[in-house]
N, CA, C and O atoms as a printed pandas DataFrame, in Angstrom:
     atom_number atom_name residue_name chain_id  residue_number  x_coord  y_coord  z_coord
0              1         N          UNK        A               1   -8.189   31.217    1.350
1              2        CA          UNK        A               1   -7.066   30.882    2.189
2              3         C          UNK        A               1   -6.427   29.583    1.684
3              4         O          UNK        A               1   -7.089   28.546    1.637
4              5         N          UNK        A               2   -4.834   29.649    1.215
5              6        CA          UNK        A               2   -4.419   28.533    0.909
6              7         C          UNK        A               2   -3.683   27.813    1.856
7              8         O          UNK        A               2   -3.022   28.328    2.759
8              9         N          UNK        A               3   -3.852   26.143    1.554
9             10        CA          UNK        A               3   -2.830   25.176    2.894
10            11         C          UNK        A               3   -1.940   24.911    2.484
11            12         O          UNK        A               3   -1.663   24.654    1.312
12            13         N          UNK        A               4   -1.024   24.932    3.813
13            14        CA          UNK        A               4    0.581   25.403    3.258
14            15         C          UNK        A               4    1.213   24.083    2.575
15            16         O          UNK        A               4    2.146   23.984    1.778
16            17         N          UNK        A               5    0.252   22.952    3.252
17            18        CA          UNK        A               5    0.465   21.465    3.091
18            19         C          UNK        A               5   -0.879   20.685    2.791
19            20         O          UNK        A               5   -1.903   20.861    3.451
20            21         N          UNK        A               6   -0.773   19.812    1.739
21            22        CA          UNK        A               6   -2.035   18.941    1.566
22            23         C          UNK        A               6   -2.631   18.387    2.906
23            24         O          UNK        A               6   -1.910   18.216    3.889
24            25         N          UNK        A               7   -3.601   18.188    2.909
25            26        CA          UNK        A               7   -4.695   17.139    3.867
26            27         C          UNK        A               7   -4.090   15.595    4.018
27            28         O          UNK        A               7   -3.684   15.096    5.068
28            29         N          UNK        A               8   -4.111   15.260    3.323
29            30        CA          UNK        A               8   -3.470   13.793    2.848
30            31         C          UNK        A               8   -1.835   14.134    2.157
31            32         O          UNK        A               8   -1.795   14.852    1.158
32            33         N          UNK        A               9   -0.529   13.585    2.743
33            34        CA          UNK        A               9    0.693   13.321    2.053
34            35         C          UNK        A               9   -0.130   12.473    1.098
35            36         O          UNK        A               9   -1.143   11.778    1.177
36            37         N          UNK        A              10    1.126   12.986   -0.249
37            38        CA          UNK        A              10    0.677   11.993   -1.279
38            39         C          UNK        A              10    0.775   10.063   -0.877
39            40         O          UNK        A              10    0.256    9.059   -1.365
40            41         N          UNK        A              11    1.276   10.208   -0.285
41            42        CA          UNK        A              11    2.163    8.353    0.183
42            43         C          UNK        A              11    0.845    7.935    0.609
43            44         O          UNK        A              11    0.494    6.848    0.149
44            45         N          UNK        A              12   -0.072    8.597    1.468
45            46        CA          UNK        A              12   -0.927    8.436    1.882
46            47         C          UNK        A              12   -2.368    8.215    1.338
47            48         O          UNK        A              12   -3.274    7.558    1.852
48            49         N          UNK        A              13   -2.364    9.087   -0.096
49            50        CA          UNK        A              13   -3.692    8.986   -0.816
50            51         C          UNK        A              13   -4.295    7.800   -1.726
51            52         O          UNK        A              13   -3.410    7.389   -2.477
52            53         N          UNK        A              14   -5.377    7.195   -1.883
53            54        CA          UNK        A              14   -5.571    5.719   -2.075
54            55         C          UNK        A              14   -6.392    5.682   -3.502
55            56         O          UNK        A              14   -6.968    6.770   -3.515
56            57         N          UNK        A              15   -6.688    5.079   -4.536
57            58        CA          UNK        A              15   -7.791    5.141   -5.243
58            59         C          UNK        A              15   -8.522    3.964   -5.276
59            60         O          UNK        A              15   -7.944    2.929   -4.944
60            61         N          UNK        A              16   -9.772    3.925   -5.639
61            62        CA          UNK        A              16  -11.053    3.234   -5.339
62            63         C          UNK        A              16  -10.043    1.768   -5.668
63            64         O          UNK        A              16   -9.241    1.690   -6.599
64            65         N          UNK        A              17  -10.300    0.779   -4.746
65            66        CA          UNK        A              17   -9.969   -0.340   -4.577
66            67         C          UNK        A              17  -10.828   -1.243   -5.876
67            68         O          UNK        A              17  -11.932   -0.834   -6.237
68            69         N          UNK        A              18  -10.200   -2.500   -6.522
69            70        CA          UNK        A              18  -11.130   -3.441   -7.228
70            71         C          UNK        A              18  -10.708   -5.075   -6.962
71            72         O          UNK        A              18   -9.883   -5.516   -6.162
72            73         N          UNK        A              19  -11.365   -5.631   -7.693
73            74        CA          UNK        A              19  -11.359   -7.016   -6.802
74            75         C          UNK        A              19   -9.910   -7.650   -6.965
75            76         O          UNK        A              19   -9.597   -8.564   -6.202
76            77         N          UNK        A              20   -9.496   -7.445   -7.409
77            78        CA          UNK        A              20   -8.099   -8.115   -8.002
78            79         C          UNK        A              20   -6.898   -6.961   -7.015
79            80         O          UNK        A              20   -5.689   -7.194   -7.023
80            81         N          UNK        A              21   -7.316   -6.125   -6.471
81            82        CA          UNK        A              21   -6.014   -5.304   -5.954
82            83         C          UNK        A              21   -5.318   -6.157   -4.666
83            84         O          UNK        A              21   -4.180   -6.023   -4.217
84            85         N          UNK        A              22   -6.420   -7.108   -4.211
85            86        CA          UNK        A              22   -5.775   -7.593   -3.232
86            87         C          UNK        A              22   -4.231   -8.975   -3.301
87            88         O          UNK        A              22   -3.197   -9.232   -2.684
88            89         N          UNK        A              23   -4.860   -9.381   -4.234
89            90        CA          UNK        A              23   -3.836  -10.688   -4.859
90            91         C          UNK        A              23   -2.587   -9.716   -5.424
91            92         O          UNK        A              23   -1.406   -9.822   -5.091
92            93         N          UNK        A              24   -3.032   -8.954   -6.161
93            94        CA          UNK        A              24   -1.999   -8.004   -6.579
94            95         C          UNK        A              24   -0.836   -7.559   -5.611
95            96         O          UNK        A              24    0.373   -7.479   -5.829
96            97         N          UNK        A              25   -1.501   -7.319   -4.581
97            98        CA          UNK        A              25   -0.818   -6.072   -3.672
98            99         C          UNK        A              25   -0.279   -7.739   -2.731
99           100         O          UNK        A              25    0.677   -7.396   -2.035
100          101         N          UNK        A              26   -0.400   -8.422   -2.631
101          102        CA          UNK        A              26   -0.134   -9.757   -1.674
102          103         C          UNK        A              26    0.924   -9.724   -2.371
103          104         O          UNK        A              26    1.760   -8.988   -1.846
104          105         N          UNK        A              27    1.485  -10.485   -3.924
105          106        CA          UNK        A              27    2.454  -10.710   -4.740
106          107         C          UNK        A              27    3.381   -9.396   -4.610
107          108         O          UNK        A              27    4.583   -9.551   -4.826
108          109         N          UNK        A              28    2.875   -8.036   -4.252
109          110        CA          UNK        A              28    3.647   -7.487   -3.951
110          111         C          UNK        A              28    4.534   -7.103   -3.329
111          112         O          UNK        A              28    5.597   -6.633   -3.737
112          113         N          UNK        A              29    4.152   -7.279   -2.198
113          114        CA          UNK        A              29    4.826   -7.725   -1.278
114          115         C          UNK        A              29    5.522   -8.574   -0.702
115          116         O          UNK        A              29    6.233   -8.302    0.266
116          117         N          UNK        A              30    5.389   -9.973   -1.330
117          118        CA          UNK        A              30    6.114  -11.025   -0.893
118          119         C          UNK        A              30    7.557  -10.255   -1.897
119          120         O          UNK        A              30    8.717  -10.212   -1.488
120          121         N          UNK        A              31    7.018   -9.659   -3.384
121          122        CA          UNK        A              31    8.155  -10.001   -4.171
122          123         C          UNK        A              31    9.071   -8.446   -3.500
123          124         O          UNK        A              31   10.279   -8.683   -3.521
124          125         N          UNK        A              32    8.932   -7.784   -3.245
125          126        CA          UNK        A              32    9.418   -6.525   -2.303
126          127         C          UNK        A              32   10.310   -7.232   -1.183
127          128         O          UNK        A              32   11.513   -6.988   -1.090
128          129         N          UNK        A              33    9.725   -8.014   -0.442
129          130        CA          UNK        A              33   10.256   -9.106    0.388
130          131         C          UNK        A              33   11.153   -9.804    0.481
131          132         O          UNK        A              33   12.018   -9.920    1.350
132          133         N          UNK        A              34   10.905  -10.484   -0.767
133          134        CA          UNK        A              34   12.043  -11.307   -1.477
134          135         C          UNK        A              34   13.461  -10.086   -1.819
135          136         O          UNK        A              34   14.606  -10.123   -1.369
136          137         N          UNK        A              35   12.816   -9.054   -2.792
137          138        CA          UNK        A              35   14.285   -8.402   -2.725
138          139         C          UNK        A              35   15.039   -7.452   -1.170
139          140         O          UNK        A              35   16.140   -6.904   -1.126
140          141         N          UNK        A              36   14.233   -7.518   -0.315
141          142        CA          UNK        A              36   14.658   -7.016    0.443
142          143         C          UNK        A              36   15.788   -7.899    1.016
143          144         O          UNK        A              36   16.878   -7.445    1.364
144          145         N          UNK        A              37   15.500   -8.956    1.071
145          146        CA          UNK        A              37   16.535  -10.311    1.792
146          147         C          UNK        A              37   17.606  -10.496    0.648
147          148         O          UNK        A              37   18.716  -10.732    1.126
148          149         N          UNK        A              38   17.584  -10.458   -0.592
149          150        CA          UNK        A              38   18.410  -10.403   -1.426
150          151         C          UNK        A              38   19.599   -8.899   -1.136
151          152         O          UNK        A              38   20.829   -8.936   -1.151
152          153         N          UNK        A              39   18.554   -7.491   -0.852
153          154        CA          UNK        A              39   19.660   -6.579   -0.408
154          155         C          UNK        A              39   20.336   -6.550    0.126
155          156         O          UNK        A              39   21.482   -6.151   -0.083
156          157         N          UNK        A              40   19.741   -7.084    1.273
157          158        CA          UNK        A              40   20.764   -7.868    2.564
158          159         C          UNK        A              40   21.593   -8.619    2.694
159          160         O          UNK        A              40   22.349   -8.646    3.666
160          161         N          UNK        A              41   21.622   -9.382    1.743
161          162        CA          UNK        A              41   22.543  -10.535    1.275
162          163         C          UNK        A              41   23.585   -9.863    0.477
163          164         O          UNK        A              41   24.619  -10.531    0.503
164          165         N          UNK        A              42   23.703   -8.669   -0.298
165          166        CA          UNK        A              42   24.362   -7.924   -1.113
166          167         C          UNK        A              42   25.277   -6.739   -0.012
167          168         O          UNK        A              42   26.278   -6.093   -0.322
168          169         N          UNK        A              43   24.650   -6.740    1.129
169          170        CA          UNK        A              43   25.293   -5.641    1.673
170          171         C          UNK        A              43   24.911   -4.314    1.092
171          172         O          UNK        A              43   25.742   -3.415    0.968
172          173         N          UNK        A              44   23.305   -4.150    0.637
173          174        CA          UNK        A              44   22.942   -2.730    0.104
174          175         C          UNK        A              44   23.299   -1.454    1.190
175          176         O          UNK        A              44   23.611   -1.473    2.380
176          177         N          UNK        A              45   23.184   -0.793    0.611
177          178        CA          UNK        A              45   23.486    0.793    0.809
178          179         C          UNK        A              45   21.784    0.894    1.774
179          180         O          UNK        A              45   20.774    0.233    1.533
180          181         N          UNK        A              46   21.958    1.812    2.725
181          182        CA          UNK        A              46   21.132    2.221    3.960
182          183         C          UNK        A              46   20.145    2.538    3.332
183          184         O          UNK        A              46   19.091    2.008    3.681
184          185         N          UNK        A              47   20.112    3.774    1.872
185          186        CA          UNK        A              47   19.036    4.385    1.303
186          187         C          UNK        A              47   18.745    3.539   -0.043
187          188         O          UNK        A              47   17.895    3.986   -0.814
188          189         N          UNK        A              48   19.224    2.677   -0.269
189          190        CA          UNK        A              48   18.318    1.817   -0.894
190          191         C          UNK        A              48   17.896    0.471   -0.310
191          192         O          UNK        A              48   17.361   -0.464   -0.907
192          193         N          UNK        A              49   18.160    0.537    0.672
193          194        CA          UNK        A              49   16.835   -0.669    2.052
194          195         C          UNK        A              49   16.005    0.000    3.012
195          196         O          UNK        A              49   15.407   -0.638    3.879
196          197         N          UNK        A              50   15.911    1.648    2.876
197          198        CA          UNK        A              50   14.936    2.736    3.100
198          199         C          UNK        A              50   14.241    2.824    2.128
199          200         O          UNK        A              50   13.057    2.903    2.457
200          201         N          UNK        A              51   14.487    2.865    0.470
201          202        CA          UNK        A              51   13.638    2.924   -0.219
202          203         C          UNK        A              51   12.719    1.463   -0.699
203          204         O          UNK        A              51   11.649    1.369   -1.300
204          205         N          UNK        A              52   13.510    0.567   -0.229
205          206        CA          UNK        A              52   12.791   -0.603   -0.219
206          207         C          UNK        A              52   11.851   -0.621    0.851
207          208         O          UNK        A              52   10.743   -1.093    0.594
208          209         N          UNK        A              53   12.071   -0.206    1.983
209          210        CA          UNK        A              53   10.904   -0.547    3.367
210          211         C          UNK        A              53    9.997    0.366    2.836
211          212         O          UNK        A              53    8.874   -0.115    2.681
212          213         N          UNK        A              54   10.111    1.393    2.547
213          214        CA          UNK        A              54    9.138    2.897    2.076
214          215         C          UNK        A              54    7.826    1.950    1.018
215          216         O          UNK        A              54    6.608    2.126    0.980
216          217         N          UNK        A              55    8.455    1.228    0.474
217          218        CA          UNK        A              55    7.672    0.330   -0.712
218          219         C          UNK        A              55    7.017   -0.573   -0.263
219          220         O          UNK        A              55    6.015   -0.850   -0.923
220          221         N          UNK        A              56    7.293   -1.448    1.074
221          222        CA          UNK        A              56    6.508   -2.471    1.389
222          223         C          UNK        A              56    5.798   -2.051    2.354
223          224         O          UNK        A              56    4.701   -2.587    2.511
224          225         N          UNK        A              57    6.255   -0.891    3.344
225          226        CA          UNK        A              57    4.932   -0.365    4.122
226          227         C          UNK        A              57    3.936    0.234    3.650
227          228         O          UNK        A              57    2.811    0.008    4.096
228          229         N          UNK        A              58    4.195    1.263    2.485
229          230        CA          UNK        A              58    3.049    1.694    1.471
230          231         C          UNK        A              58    2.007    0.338    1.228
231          232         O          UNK        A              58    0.896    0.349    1.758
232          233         N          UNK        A              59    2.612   -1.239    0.090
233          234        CA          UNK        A              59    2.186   -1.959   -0.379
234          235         C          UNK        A              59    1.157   -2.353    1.091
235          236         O          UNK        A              59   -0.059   -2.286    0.907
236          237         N          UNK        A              60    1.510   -2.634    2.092
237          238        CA          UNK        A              60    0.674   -2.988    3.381
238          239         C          UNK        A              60   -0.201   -2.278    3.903
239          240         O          UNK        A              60   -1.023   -2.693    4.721
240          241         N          UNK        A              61   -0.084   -0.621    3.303
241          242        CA          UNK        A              61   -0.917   -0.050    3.882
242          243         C          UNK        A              61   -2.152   -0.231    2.747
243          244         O          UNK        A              61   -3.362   -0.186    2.967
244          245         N          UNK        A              62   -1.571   -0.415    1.667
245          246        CA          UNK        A              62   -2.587    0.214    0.655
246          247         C          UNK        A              62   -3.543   -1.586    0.687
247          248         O          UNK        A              62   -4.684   -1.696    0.237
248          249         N          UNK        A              63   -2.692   -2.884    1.353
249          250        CA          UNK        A              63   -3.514   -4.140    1.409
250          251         C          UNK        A              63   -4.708   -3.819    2.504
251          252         O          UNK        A              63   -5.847   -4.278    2.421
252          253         N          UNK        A              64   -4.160   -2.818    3.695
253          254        CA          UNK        A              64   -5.162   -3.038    4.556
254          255         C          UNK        A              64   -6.527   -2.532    4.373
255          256         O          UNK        A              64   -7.555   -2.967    4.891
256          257         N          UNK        A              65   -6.281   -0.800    2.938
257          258        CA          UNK        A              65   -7.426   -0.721    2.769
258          259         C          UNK        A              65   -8.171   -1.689    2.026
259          260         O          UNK        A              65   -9.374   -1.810    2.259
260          261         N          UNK        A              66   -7.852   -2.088    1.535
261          262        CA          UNK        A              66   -7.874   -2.948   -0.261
262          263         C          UNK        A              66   -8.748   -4.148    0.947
263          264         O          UNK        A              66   -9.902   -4.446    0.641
264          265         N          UNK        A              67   -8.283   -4.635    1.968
265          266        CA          UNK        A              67   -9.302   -5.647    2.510
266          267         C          UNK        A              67  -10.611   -5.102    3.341
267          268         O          UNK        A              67  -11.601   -5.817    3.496
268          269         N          UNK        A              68  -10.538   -4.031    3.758
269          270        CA          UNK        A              68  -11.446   -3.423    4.733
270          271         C          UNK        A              68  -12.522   -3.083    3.550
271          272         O          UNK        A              68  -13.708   -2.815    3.741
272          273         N          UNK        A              69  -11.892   -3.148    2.354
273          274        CA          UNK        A              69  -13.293   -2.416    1.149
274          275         C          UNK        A              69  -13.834   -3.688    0.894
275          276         O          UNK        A              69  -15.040   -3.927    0.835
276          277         N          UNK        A              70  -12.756   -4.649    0.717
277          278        CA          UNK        A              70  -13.865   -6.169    0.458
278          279         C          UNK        A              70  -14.603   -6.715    1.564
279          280         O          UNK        A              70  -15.703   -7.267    1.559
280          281         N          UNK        A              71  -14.097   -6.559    2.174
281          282        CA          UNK        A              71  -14.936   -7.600    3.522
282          283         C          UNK        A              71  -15.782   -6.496    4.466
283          284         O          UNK        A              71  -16.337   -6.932    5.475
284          285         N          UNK        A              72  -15.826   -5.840    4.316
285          286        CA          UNK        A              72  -16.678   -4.538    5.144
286          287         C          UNK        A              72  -17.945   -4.526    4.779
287          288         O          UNK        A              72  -18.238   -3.841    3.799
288          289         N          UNK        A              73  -18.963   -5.256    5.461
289          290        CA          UNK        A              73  -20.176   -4.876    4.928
290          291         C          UNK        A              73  -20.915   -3.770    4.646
291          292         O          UNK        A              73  -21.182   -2.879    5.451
292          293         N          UNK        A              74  -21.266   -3.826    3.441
293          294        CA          UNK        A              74  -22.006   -2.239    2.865
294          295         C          UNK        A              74  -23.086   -2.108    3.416
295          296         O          UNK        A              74  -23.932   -2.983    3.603
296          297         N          UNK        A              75  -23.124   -0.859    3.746
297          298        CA          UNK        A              75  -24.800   -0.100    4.161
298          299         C          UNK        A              75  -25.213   -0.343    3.135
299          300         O          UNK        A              75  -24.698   -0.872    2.150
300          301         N          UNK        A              76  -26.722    0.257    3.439
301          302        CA          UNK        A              76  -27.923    0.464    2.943
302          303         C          UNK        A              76  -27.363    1.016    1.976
303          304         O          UNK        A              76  -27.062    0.298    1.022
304          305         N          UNK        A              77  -27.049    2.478    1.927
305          306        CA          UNK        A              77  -27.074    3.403    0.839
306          307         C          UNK        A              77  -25.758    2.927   -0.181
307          308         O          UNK        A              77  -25.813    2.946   -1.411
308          309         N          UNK        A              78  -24.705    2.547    0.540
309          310        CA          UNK        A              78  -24.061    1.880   -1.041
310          311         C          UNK        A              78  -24.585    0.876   -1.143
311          312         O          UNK        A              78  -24.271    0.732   -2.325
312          313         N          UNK        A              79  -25.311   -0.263   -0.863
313          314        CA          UNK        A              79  -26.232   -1.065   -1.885
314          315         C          UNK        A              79  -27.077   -0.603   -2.619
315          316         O          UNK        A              79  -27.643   -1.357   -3.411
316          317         N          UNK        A              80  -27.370    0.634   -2.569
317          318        CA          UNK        A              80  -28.352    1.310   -3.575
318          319         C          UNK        A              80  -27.695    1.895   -4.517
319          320         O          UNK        A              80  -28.292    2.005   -5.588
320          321         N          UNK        A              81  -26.566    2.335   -4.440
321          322        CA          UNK        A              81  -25.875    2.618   -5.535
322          323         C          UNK        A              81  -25.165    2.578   -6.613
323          324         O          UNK        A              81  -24.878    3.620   -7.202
């Protein structure tokens, strides 16, 4: 039986976090940030300050996992692994 739609939207799917994704994904966002206030200042077009928000809520979502993997204390069994 096939699904008509993935489990996970792609926007949604994450890969294994590493120590540096977090500084990464911080700079990302400020600099997403930064051009967003610059669009604004330009008088951008609706769908390109939609495709800008699309970019910094992704970047925020993908910080919140990116911190919950560092600071989340590991069980037992991933310390064994």
């Amino acid at each position: 039986m096939s699904r008509l739609r993935p489990i996970l939207p792609a926007r949604f799917r994450r890969r294994p976090v590493t120590e540096s994704d977090v500084e990464y994904l911080l700079d990302r966002i400020s600099s997403l940030t930064c051009e967003r206030q610059a669009l604004r200042t330009r008088d951008a077009g609706t769908l390109v300050l939609e495709r800008n928000r699309v970019q910094i809520a992704r970047a925020q979502w993908l910080l919140s996992y990116a911190l919950i993997e560092r600071y989340l204390p590991k069980t037992a069994e991933q310390n064994a692994a």
